[in-house]
C-alpha positions in Angstrom: -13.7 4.9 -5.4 -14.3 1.2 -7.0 -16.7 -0.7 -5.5 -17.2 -4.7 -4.9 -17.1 -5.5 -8.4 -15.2 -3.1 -9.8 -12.1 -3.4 -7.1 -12.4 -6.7 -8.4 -11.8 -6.0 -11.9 -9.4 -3.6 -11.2 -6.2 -3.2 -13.7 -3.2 -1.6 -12.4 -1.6 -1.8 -15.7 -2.1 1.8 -16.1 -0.8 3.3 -13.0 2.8 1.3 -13.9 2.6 2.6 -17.0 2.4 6.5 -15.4 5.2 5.5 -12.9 7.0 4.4 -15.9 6.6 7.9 -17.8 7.0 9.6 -14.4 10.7 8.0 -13.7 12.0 8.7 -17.1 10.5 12.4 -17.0 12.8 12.6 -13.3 15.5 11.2 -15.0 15.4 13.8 -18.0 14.8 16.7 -15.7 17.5 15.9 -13.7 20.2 15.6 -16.9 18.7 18.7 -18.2 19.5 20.7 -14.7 23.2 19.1 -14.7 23.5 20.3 -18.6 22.4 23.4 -17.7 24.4 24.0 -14.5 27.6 23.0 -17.1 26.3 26.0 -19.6 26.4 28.5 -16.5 29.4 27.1 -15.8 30.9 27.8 -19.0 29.2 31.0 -19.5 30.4 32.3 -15.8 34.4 31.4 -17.3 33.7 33.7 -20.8 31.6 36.5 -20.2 31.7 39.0 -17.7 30.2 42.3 -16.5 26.9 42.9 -14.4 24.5 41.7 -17.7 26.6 38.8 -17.3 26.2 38.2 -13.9 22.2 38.5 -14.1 21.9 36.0 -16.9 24.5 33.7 -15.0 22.3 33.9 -12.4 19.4 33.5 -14.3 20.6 30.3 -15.9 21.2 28.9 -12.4 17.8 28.8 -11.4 16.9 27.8 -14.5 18.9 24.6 -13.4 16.9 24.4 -10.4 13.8 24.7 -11.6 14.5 21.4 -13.6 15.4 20.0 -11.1 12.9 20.8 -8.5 10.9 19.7 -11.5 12.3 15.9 -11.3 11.8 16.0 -7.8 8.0 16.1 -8.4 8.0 13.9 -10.7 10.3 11.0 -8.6 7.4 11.7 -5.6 4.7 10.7 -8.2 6.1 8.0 -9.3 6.8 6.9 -5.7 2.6 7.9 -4.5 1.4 6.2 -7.5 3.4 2.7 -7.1 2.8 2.9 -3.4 -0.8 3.1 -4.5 -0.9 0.5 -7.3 0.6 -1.6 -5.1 -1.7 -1.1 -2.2 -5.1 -1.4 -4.3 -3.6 -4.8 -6.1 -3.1 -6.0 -2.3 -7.0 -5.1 -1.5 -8.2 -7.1 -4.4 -6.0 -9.9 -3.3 -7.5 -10.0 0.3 -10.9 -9.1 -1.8 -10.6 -12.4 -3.9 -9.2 -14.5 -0.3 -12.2 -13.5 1.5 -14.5 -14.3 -1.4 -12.6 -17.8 -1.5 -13.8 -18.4 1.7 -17.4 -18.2 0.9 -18.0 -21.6 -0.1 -17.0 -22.7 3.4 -20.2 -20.7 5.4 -22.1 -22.7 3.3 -23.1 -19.5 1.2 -23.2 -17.7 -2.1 -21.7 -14.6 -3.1 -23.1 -12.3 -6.0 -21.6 -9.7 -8.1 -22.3 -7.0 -5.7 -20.8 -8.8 -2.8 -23.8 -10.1 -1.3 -23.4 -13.2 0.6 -26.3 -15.5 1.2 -26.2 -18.4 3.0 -26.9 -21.9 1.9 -28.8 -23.3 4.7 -30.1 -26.5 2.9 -26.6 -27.6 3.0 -26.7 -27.1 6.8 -29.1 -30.3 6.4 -32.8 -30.6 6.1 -33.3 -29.7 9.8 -30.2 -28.1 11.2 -29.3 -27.5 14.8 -29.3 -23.7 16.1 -25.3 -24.3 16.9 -24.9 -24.9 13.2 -26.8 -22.5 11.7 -25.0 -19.7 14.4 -21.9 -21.2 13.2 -22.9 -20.5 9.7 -23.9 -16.6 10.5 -20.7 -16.2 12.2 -18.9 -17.5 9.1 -20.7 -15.5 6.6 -20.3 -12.3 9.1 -16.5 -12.7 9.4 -16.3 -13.1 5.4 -18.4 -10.2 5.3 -15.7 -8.0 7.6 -12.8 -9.4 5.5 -14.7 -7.7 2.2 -15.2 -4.4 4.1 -11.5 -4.5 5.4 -10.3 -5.2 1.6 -12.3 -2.1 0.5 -11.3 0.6 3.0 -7.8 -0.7 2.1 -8.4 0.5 -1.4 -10.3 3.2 0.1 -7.6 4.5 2.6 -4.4 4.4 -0.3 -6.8 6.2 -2.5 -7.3 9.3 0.1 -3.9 9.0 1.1 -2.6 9.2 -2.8 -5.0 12.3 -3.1 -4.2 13.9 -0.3 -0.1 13.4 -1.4 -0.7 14.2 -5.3 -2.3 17.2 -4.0 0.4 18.5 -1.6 2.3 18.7 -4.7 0.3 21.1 -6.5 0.2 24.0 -4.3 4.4 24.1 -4.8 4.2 23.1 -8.6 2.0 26.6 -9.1 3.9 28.5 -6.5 7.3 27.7 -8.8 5.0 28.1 -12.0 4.4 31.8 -10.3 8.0 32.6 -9.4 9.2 31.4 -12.9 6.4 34.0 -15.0 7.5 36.6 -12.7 11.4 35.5 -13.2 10.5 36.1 -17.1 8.3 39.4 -16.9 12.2 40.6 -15.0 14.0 39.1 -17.8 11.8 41.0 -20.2 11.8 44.5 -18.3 15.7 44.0 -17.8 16.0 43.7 -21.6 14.2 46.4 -22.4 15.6 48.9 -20.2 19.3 47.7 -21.0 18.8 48.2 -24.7 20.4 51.1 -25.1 23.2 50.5 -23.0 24.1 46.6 -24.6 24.1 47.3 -27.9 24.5 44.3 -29.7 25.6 42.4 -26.8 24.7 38.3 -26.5 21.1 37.6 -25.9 20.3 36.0 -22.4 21.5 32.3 -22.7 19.0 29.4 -21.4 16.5 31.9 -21.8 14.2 29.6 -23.7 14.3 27.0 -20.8 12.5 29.3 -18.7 9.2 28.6 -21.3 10.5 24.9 -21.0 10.6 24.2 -17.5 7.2 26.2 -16.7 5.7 23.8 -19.2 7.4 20.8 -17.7 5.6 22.4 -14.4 2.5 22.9 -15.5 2.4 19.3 -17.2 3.8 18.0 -13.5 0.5 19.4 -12.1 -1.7 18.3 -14.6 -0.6 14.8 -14.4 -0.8 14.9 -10.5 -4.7 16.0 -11.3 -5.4 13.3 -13.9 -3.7 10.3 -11.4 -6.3 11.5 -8.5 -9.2 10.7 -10.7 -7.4 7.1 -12.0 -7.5 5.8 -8.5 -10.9 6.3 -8.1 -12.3 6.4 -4.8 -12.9 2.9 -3.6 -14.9 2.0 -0.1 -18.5 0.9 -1.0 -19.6 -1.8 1.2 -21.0 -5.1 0.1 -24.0 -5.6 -1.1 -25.5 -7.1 1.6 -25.3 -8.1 5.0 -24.7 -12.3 5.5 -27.9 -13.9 5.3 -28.9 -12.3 2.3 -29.9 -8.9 3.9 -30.8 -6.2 2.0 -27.6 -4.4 2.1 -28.9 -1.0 3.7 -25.8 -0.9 6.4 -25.3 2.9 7.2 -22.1 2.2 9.3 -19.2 2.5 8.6 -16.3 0.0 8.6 -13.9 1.2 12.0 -10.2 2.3 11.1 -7.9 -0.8 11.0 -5.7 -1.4 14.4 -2.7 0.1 14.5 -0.2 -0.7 17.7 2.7 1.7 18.7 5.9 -0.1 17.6 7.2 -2.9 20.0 11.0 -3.7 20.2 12.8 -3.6 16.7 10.1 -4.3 14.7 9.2 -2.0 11.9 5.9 -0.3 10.8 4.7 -3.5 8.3 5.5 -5.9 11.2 3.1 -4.6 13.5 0.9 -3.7 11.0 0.9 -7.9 10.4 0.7 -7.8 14.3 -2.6 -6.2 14.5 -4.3 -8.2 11.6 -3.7 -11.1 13.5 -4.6 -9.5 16.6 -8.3 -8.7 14.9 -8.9 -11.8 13.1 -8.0 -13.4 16.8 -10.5 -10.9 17.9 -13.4 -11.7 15.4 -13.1 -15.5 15.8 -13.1 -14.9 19.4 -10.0 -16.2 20.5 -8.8 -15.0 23.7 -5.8 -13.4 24.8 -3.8 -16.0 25.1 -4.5 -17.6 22.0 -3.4 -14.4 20.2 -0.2 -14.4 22.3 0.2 -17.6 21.4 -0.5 -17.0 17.0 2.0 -13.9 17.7 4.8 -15.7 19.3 4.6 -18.0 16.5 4.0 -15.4 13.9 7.6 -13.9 15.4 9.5 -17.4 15.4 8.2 -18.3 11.9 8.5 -15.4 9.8 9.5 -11.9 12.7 5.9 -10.9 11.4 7.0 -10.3 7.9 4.5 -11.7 5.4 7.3 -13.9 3.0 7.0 -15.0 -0.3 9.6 -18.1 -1.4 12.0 -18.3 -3.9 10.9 -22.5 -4.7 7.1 -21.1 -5.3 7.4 -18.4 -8.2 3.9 -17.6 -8.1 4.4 -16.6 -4.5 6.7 -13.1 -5.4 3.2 -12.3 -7.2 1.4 -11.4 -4.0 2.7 -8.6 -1.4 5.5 -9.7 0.5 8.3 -8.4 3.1 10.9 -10.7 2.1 11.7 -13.9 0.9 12.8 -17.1 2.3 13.6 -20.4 0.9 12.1 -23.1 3.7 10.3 -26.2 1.5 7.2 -24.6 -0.1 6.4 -22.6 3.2 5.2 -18.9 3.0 3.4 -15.8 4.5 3.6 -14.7 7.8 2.7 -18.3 10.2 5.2 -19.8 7.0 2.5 -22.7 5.9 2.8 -24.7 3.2 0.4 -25.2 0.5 1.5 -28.9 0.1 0.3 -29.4 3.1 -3.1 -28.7 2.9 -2.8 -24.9 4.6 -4.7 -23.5 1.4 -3.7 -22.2 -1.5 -0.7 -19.9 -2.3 -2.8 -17.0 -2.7 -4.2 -18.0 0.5 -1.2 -18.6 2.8 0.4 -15.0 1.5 -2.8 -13.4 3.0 -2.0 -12.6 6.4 -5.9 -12.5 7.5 -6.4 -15.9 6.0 -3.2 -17.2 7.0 -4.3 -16.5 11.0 -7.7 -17.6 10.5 -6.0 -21.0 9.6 -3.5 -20.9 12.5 -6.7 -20.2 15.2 -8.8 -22.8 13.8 -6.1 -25.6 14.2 -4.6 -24.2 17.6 -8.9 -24.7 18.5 -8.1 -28.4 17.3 -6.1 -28.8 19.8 -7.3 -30.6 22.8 -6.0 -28.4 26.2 -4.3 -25.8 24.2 -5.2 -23.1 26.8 -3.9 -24.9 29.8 -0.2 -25.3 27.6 2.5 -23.7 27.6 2.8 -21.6 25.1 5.5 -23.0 23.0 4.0 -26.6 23.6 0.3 -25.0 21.7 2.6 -23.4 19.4 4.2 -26.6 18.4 1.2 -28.3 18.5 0.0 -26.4 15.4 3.4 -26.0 13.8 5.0 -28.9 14.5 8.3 -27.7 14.0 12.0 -29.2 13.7 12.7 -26.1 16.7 9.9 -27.2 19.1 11.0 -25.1 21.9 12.0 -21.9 19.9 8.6 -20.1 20.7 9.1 -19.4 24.2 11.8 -16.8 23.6 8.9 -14.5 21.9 6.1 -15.1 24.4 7.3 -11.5 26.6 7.3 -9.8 23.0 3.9 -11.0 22.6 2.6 -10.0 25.7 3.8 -6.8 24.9 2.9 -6.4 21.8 -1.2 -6.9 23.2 -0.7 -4.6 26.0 0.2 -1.6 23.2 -3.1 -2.9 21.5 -4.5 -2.0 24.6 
C-alpha cells in the first residue's frame, strides 16, 4: 500500500502494460478454443468408433478449457484497468488537495505534513483567523486521507477480485492433470485392442492450456503485489502535529440510488454531500449545490471536448459548453481554478459552497434564485425542477 509520497509518485504505466498482455492473451485463447472446436469438428465427420468418441470428447473440453482460460484473462484485464484507473484518480484528488495548501496559509512536506504558516496570518492575528486557518489545514488534511483510502479501497478490492480467480484457475488446473492421467490409463489399457490406430488428436493442448492456467494464476499473484497496498495517513495532523493519529479514516458515504441516477452519480452525490458537511454548510445549502450539481452536469463529473487536457482526468462523459467542466460545469477562464481543479468533484463543491456563502441572504432564497446566484446561468429558473430530487437524495443519506 503506497503511502503519501509514494501515491504521489505513482506510475500506472505498468498496470496498462499488463492489461495490454492480458487482452491479447484473451484474444489468443479464445481463437485457439474456436480452432480447436473446428478440429473436433472435423475429426467427429472422419473417424468413428468408441476411441473416437473419447478423444472427440476429449478435444472438446480441450476447447473449453481455452476458453475458460480467456475468460480469466478478460476479468484481469478488466480488475487491473478498473484499478489503474482508480489509483490515478486518488493521486489526482491527492495532488488537488495538496494545491490547496497554500490557501490555509500552510506548508506541506514530503510525508504529507501540513504546517501552518501563522506569520502570514499577521504579526498579531485574531482567534477567528487563526480558527479559520485550523479549519483549512484540517479539511486539506481530510481531502489527503480521503485520496488514500481511495487507493487503499481499489487495492483490497483488486486483491480480493485477483484472488477469487485463483481458487477456479487451480480447480481447472486439477480437473485438466486428472483429464490427462485418464487419457494416459485409457491408452494404455487400449493398446492391445487399437493397434496402430491414430494417436489422441489435441492431445498436446492439454499440457498447453494447463500452462496457459497456471501462467493465468501466476500473473493474478504478481498484479496483487504491483498495486501495493496504499492507506498510510499523512504525516501529521494540521498545525504541524506529530503525526501519531491512531484512527482511522471512516468509510466514504454511500446513498441508496435515488430516481434514475446510476451508482457514479450518487457516488458524486455524497462527495458533495461531505465536503458540504465538513465546511459546515447546512442542509439546505447542500440541497441547494445538489440541485445545481443535477441541472449542470445530472451529477456526472464531465470532461470537454474544447479543453483537451480535460479527457486526462476521470470523467463520466463529455460535453462541449464554452471551457466549462466537472460536475457544478465551472470554467477555468473564469477564475473557478484550474482544470485539474474543476474535474475534482471535492474541489469543485468546495468552490460552489464558498461562493453560495458570498452570497448575501442565500438561505432565506429560493433555491433556484441561490442557485443562480452562484451560477449565473442563461436558464435561471431551471434549478427548481431538481429541488424534490435533492431533498431526496439527503433524506437516503440519512
Amino acid at each position: 500500500m503506497p503511502n503519501f509520497s509514494q501515491l504521489r509518485a505513482l506510475d500506472t504505466a505498468p498496470y496498462i502494460e499488463f492489461t495490454d498482455l492480458a487482452r491479447k492473451f484473451a484474444t489468443e485463447l479464445e481463437q485457439f478454443g474456436s480452432n480447436t472446436d473446428s478440429h473436433r469438428n472435423t475429426l467427429a465427420g472422419s473417424w468413428a468408433g468408441r476411441d473416437a468418441n473419447a478423444a472427440i470428447a476429449r478435444v472438446g473440453q480441450h476447447a473449453q478449457d481455452f476458453r475458460t482460460n480467456s475468460g480469466v484473462f478478460s476479468k484481469v484485464d478488466t480488475i487491473v484497468t478498473n484499478l489503474s484507473n482508480q489509483l490515478n484518480n486518488a493521486r489526482q484528488r491527492l495532488e488537488s488537495a495538496i494545491g490547496m495548501v497554500p490557501s490555509i496559509p500552510g506548508t506541506i512536506d514530503g510525508s504529507g505534513t501540513i504546517t501552518i504558516n501563522y506569520a502570514a496570518l499577521g504579526s498579531n492575528p485574531s482567534p477567528a483567523a487563526v480558527s479559520a486557518a485550523q479549519s483549512r489545514a484540517q479539511q486539506v488534511h481530510g481531502y489527503l486521507c480521503q485520496a488514500l483510502q481511495q487507493a487503499n479501497q481499489a487495492d483490497q478490492q483488486a486483491q480480493s477480485q485477483l484472488a477469487s480467480l485463483i481458487a477456479p484457475v487451480a480447480d481447472a488446473q486439477a480437473a485438466v492433470a486428472a483429464r490427462q492421467g485418464e487419457t494416459e490409463t485409457d491408452t494404455e489399457a487400449e493398446q492391445p485392442s487399437t493397434g496402430g490406430e491414430a494417436g489422441t488428436p489435441g492431445g498436446g493442448n492439454s499440457g498447453e492450456s494447463g500452462s496457459e492456467k497456471d501462467q493465468t494464476g501466476k500473473d493474478g499473484e504478481d498484479d496483487k503485489s504491483t498495486g501495493g497496498t496504499p492507506g498510510g495517513q499523512p504525516g501529521g495532523q494540521p498545525g504541524g502535529s506529530d503525526g501519531n493519529n491512531d484512527d482511522s479514516t471512516p468509510p466514504g458515504l454511500v446513498i441508496p440510488p435515488v430516481g434514475d441516477f446510476s451508482e457514479a452519480q450518487m457516488a458524486n452525490a455524497a462527495r458533495i454531500i461531505e465536503v458540504g458537511e465538513a465546511l459546515g454548510i447546512s442542509e439546505r445549502g447542500q440541497a441547494i449545490a445538489l440541485a445545481t450539481a443535477m441541472q449542470e452536469s445530472t451529477l456526472r463529473n464531465l470532461a470537454n471536448t474544447s479543453l483537451p487536457d480535460s479527457l486526462n482526468y476521470p470523467n463520466e462523459g463529455t460535453g462541449r459548453d464554452h471551457d466549462s467542466v466537472g460536475v457544478f460545469q465551472q470554467r477555468p477562464s473564469q477564475g473557478w481554478g484550474s482544470i485539474a481543479e474543476c474535474m475534482d468533484v471535492d474541489y469543485a463543491a468546495t468552490k460552489f459552497y464558498e461562493e453560495l456563502e458570498r452570497v448575501k441572504g442565500w438561505e432565506d432564497m429560493e433555491l433556484t434564485q441561490a442557485a443562480q446566484a452562484v451560477q449565473r446561468s442563461a436558464f435561471p429558473d431551471a434549478y427548481a425542477k431538481w429541488e424534490t430530487q435533492a431533498y431526496q437524495i439527503l433524506e437516503a443519506r440519512r
